[in-house]
C-alpha positions as CSV (number, residue, x, y, z in Angstrom):
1,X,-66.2,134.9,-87.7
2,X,-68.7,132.3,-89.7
3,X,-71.2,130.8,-87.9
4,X,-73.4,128.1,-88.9
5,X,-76.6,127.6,-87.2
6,X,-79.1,124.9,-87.2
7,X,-82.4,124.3,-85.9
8,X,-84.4,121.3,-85.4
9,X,-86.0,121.9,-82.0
10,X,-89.5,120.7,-83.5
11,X,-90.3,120.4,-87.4
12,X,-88.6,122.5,-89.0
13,X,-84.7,121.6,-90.2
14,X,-82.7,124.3,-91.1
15,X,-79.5,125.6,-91.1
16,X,-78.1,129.1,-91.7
17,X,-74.8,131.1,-91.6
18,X,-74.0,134.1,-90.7
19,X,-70.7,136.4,-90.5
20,X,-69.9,139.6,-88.8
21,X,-74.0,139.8,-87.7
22,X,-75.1,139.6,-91.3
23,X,-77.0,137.0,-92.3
24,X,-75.1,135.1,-95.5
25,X,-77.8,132.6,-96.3
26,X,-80.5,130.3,-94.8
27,X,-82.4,127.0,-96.0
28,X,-85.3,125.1,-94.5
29,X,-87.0,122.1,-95.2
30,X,-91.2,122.5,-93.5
31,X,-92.4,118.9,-92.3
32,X,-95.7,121.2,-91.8
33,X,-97.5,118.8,-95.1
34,X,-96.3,115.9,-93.4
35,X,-97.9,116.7,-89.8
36,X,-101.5,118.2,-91.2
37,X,-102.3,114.9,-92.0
38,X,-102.5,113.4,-88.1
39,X,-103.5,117.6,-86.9
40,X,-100.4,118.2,-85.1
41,X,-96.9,117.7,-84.6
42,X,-95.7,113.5,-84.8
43,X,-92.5,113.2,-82.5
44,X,-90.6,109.9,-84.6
45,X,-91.9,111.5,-88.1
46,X,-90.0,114.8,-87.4
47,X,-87.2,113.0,-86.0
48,X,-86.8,110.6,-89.0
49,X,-87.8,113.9,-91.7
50,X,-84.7,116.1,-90.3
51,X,-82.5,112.6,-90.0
52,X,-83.8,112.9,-94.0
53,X,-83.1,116.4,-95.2
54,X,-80.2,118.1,-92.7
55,X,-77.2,116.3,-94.6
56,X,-78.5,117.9,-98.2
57,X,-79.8,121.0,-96.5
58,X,-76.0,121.5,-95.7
59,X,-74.6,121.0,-98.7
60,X,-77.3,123.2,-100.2
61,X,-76.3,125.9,-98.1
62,X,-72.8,126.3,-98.7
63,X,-73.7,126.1,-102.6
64,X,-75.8,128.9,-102.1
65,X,-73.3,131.1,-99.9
66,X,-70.1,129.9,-101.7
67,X,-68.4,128.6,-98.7
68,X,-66.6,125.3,-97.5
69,X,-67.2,123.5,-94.5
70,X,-63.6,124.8,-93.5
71,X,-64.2,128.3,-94.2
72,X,-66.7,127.7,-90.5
73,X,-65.4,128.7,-87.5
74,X,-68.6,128.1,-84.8
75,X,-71.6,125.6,-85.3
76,X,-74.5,126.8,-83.4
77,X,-77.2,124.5,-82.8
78,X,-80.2,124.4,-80.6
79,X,-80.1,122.1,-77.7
80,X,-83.3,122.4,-76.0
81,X,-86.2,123.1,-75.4
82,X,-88.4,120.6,-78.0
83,X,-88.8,117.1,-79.1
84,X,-86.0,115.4,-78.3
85,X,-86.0,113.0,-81.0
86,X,-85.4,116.3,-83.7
87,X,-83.1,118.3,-81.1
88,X,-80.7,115.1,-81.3
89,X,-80.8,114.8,-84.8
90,X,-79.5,118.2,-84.8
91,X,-77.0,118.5,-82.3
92,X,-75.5,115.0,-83.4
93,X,-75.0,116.7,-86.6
94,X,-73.2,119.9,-85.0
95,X,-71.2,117.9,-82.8
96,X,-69.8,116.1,-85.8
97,X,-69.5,119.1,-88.1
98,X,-67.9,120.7,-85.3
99,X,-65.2,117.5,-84.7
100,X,-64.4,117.2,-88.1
101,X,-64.0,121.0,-89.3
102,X,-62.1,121.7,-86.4
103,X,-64.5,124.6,-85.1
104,X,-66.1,125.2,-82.2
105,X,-69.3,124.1,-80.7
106,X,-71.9,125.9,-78.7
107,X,-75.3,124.9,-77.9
108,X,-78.1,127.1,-77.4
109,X,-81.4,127.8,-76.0
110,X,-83.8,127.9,-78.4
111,X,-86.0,130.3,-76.8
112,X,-83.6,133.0,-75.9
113,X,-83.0,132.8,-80.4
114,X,-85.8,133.9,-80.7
115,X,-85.8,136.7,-78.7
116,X,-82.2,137.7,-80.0
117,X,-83.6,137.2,-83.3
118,X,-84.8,140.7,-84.4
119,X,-81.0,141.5,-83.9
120,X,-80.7,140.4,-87.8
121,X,-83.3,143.8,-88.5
122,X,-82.8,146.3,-85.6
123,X,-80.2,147.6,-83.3
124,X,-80.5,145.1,-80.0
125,X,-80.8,147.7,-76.4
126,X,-79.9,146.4,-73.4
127,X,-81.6,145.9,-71.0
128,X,-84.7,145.3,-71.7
129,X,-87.8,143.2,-71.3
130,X,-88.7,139.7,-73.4
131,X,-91.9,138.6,-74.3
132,X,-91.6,135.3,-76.1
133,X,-94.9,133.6,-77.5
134,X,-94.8,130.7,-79.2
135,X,-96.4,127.4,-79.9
136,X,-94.9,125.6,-76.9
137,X,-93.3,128.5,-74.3
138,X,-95.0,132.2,-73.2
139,X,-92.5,133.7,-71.0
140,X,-91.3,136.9,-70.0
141,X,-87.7,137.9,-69.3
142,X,-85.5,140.3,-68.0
143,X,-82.5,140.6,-70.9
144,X,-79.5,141.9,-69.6
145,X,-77.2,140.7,-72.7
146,X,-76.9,138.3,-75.5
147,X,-76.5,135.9,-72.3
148,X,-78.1,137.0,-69.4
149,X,-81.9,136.5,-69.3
150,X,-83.5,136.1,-66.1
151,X,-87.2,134.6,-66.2
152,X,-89.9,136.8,-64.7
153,X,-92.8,134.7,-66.0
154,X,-93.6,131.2,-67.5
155,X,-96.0,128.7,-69.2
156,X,-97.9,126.6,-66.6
157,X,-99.9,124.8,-69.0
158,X,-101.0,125.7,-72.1
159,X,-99.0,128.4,-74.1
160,X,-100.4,130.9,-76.1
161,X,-99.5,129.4,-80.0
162,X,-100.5,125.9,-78.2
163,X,-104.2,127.2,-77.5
164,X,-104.4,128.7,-81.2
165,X,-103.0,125.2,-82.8
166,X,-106.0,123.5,-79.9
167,X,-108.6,126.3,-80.7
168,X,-107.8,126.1,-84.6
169,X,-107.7,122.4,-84.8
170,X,-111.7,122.5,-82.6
171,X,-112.4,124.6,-85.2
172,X,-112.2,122.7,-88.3
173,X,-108.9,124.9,-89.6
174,X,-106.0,123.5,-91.4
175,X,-103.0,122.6,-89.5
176,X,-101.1,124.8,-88.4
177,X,-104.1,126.9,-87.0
178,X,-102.2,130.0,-85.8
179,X,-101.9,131.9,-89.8
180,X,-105.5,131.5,-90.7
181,X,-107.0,132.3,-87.1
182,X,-105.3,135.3,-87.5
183,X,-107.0,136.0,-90.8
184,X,-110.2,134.9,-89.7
185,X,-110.0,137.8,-86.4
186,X,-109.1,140.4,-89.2
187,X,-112.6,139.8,-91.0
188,X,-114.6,139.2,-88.0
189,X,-116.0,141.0,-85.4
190,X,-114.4,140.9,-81.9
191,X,-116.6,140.6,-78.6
192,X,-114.7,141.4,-75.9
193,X,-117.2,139.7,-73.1
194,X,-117.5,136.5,-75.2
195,X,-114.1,134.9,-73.9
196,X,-112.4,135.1,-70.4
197,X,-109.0,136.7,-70.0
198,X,-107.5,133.7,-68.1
199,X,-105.4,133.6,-65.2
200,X,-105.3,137.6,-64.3
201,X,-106.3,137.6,-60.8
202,X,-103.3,137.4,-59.7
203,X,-100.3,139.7,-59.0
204,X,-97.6,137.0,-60.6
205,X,-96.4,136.9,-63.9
206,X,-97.0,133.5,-65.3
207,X,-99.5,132.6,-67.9
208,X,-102.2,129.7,-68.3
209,X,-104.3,129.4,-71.3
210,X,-105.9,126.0,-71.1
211,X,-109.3,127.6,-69.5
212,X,-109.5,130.0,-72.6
213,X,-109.9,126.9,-74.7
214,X,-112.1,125.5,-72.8
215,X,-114.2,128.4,-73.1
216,X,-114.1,128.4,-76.8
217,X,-115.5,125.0,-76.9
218,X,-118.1,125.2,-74.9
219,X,-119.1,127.9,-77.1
220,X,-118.9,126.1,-79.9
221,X,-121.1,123.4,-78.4
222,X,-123.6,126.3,-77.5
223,X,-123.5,128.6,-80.5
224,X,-121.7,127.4,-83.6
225,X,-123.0,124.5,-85.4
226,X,-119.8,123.7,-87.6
227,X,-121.6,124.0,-90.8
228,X,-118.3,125.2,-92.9
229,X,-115.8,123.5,-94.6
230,X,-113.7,120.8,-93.1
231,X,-110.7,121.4,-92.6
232,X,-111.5,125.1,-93.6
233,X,-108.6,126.4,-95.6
234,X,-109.7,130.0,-96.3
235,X,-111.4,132.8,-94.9
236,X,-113.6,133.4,-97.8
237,X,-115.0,129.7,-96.7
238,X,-115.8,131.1,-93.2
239,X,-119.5,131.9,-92.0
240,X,-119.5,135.3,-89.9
241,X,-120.0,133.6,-86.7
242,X,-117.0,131.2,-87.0
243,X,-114.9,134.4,-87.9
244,X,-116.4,136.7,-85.0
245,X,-115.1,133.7,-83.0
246,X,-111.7,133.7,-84.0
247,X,-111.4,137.9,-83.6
248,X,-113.1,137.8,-80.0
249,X,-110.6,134.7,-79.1
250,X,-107.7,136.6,-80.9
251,X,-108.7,140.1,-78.4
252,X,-108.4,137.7,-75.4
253,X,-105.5,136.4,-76.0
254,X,-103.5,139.7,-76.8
255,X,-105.6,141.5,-73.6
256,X,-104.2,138.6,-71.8
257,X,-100.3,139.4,-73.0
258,X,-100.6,143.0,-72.9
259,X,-101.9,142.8,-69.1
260,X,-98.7,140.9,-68.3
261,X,-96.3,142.6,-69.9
262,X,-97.7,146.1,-68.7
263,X,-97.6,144.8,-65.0
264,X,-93.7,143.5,-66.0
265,X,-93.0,147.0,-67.2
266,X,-94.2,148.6,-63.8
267,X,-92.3,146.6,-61.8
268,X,-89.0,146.9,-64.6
269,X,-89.1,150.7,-64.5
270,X,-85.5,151.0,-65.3
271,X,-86.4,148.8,-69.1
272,X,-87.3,151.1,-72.1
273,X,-87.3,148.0,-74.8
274,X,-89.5,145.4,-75.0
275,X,-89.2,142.7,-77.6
276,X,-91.7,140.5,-78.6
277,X,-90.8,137.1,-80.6
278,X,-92.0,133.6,-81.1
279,X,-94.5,132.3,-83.9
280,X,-97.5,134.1,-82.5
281,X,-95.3,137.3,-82.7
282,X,-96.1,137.5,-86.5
283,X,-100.1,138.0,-85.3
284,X,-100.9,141.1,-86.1
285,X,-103.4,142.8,-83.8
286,X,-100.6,141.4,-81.1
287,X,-98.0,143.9,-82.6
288,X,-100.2,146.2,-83.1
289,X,-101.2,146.3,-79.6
290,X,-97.7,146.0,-78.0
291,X,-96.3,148.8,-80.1
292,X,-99.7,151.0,-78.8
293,X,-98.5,150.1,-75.4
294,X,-94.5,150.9,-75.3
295,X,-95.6,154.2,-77.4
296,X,-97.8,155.3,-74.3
297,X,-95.1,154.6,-71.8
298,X,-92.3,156.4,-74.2
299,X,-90.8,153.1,-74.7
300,X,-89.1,151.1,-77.8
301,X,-91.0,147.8,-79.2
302,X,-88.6,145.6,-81.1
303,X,-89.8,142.6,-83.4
304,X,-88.9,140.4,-85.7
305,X,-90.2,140.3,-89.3
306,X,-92.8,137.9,-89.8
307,X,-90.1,135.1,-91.5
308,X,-88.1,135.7,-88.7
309,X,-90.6,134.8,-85.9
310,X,-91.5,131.2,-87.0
311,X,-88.4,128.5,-86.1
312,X,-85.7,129.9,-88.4
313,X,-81.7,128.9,-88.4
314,X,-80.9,132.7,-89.1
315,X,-82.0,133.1,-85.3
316,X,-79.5,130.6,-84.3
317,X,-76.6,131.4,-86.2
318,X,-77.2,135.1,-85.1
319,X,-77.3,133.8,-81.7
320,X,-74.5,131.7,-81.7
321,X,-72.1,134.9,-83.4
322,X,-73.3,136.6,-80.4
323,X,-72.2,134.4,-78.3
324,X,-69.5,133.3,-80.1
325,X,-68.2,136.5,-80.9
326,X,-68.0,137.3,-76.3
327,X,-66.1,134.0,-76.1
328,X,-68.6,131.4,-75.1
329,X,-68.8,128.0,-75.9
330,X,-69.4,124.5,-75.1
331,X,-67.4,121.0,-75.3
332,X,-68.6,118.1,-77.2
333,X,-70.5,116.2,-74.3
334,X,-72.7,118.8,-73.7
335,X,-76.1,117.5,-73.2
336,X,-79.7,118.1,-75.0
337,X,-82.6,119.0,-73.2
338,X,-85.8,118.2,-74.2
339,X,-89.2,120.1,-73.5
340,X,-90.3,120.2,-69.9
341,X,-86.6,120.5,-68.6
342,X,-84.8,124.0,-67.9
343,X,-81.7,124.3,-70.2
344,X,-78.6,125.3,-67.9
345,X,-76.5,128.1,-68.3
346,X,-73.1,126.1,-68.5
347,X,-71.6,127.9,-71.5
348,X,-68.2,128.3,-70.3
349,X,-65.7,131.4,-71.5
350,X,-62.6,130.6,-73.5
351,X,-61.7,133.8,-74.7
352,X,-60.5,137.3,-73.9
353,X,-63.4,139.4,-75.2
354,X,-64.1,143.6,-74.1
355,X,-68.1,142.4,-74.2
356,X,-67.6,139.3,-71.5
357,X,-65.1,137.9,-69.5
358,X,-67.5,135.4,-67.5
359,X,-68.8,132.1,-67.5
360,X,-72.6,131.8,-68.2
């Protein structure tokens, strides 16, 4: 089976294929130049930039793989969550690749990708625990397949790449923030009482990290006088205190994952996997940290390379052969769902398969 994914849940377009849970060949067009400019993400630009670029992207592709839009047999496409502007572009486009090539359609939830993700690198064990972390979700979940995964904790405000992008852009970084914070915390020097671990006195499993950046900024107002570069673009640019900063903000951060997961895990006892995905997967004291913690409790940490845990098509089209592959799919009138709404399980089974024999 070829499937063709594409992504365009926020402001990245791409568009990937994938056949028998190998990865054929991927394209992506960044809008991240374009964005810079206004320090964050501009809904009607990334809708009118993947409008732009999808239609060559796809031609690209099958260049590149040496395939014809009949050789397809599933379009994959995100549905939701994101900007709904870019998520219509994108599922317009399936919808109509899908009619015309005769193949079917399914739509997918963008943050379960992500998670299924390091599937393209490493052998997938189920079940097991989810931690995604990215710019606009930090949830846990309990995976029980490709299709099954049950939320055990959410995003009540602020998400954990949202308060890098918010604590990067009070800093004076480039746009995105995430990359060179990172950096930053490797050549500074962490305090671990400078910063608050937010919303841990509790016994729930939910996450909130607007307070944290609150906390860096009145810091900043206290301590740091800005006098570097603006917008800083590398760490060799960076006084001391500005990259002490970044590390002790980094340690809360991660602290503040690592508490939740660990108290997921006692509760899970029966889960010996854990995988963590999403953009601020690719930080590296935060894998790091989770592999130190799955070691201790004899467990199996699954992640995705660094390419892999930004927005990507090869997640969806891996996703979607998953799915694909057990029988699932959806019908053209299927609906996009934009951030803030829950995307619904309606996949519906239309084939015989030894993996599922259910609807979603």
């Amino acid at each position: 089976m070829l499937c063709l994914g594409i992504e365009s849940s926020c402001d990245e377009t791409a568009l990937a294929l994938v056949e028998d849970g190998r990865l054929l060949g991927s394209v992506l067009a960044s809008q991240a130049d374009v964005h810079a400019l206004f320090g964050g993400v501009v809904p009607e630009l990334a809708s009118r930039e993947h409008y732009r670029c999808i239609g060559p992207l796809f031609d690209e592709l099958m260049r590149r793989c040496r395939r014809s839009g009949t050789d397809i047999t599933l379009v994959s496409v995100a549905r939701g969550p994101g900007l709904l502007g870019s998520l219509l572009v994108g599922v317009a486009f399936a919808k109509g690749l899908a009619l015309g090539l005769g193949a079917r359609f399914l739509g997918l939830n963008h943050l379960h990708t992500h998670l299924l993700a390091v599937g393209l690198e490493q052998e997938l064990t189920f079940p097991c625990l989810g931690l995604l972390v990215s710019g606009g979700h930090t949830h846990i979940y309990r995976m029980e397949a490709p299709w099954r995964c049950q939320p055990l904790g959410r995003t009540l405000d602020d998400a954990a790449g949202e308060a890098f992008d918010k604590v990067g852009k009070l800093l004076g970084l480039t746009y995105p923030g995430g990359r060179l914070m990172d950096a930053l915390a490797r050549a500074g020097r962490a305090d671990a009482g400078l910063f608050p671990r937010p919303y841990l006195d509790n016994d729930n499993l939910d996450f909130s990290f607007s307070g944290l950046k609150t906390a860096v900024a009145s810091y900043m107002e206290r301590r740091l006088d800005g006098g570097w570069p603006h917008p800083l673009r590398r760490v060799e640019d960076a006084p001391q205190a500005l990259r002490d900063c970044c590390a002790s903000f980094n340690l809360a951060v991660v602290d503040t994952l690592c508490v939740k997961v660990s108290r997921a895990l006692d509760r899970q006892p029966d889960l010996r996997a854990l995988i963590v995905a999403g953009g601020v997967a690719a930080n590296s004291l935060l894998r790091e940290r989770m592999e130190e913690l799955m070691r201790r409790r004899g467990g199996k940490l699954l992640t995705p390379s660094p390419l892999l845990c930004t927005d990507n098509a090869a997640m969806t089209a891996y996703a979607g052969w998953l799915l694909g592959r057990a029988g699932f799919q959806h019908d053209l009138s299927m609906e996009t769902i934009p951030r803030g709404r829950a995307v619904p399980d309606d996949m519906v089974c239309r084939a015989e398969h030894p993996q599922s024999g259910e609807t979603a």
